[in-house]
N, C-alpha and C positions, 0 to 999 in steps of 0.2 A: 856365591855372593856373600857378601860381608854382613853380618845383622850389627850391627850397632848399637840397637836398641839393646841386643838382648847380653854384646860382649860389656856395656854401660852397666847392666842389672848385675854382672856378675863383679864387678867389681865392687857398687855399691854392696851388695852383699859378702865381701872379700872383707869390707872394711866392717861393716854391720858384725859379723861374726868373729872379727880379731879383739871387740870389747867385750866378747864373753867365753872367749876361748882357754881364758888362763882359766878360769873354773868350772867350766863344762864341758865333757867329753863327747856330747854332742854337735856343740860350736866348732869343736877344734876337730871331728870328722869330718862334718861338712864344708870345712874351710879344703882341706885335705883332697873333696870330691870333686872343689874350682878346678885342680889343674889335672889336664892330660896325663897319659900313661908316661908319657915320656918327656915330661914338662923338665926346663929346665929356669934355677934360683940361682940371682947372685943378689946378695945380701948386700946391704949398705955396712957392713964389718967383712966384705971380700969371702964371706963362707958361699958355699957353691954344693948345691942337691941336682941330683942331674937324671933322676926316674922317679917314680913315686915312691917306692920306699924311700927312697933317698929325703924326699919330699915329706915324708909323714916322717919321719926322725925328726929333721930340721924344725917343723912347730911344734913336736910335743917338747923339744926343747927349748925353743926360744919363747913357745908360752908358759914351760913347767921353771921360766926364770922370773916370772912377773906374776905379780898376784892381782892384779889389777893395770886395765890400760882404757882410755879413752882419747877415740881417734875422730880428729875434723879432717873431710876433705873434700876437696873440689875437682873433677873430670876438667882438663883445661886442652887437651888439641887428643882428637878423635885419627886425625890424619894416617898418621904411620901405628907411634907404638902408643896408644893411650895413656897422655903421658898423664899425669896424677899424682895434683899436690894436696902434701898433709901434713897436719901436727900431731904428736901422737902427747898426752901427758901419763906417766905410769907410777905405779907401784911396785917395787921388785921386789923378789922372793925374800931377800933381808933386811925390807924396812926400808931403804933407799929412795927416794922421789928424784924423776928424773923428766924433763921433757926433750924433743927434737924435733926439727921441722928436715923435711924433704920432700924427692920427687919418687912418684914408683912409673916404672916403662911397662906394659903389657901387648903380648902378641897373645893369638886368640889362634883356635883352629875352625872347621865349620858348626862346629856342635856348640862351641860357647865356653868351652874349656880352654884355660889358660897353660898356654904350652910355654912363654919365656914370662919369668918375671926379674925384673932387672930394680932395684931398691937405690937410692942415691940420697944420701944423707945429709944436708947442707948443713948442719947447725952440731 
């Protein structure tokens, strides 16, 4: 049976822990421990981690590119893939200021681990 409540907690904490992940190696393990063994990423830039090493590469890089990020967002259809709009505003490792808005798609397994995370970039 599907928890919702509990696949909802994990993404608010997905998002919770990617504003303190470019500086803490804490934030950015326990982002690492959301998804399944066998979780598969496609990126809103087409990049693609498809097991969890694959998956712990992918954010110690995409957060060892930003020295700072703060994310809004809001759970809008629970139905299929949790879909999930956000703005992210950042910091990047070279001084750059950047913001974007999109959607993220999440499939879940029974545990609450994130098995597909699907990124979509509108802006």
């Amino acid at each position: 049976m599907v928890d919702v409540d509990l696949n909802k907690a994990t993404i608010q904490k997905y998002f919770k822990l990617s504003d303190y992940a470019s500086g803490d190696m804490n934030s950015l393990k326990a982002i690492i421990d959301l998804f399944s063994d066998s979780a598969h990423i496609t990126s809103g830039m087409n990049e693609t981690a498809v097991n969890k090493d694959e998956i712990a590469d992918f954010f110690r890089n995409f957060f060892g590119r930003n020295k700072q990020l703060k994310h809004l967002f809001e759970i809008r259809d629970v139905a299929e893939d949790y879909k999930t709009e956000w703005v992210v505003a950042g910091l990047k490792s070279d001084g750059t200021l950047f913001s974007l808005h999109g959607f993220d798609y999440y499939q879940f397994d029974e545990a609450g681990k994130i098995t597909t995370l699907k990124v979509v970039i509108s802006q």
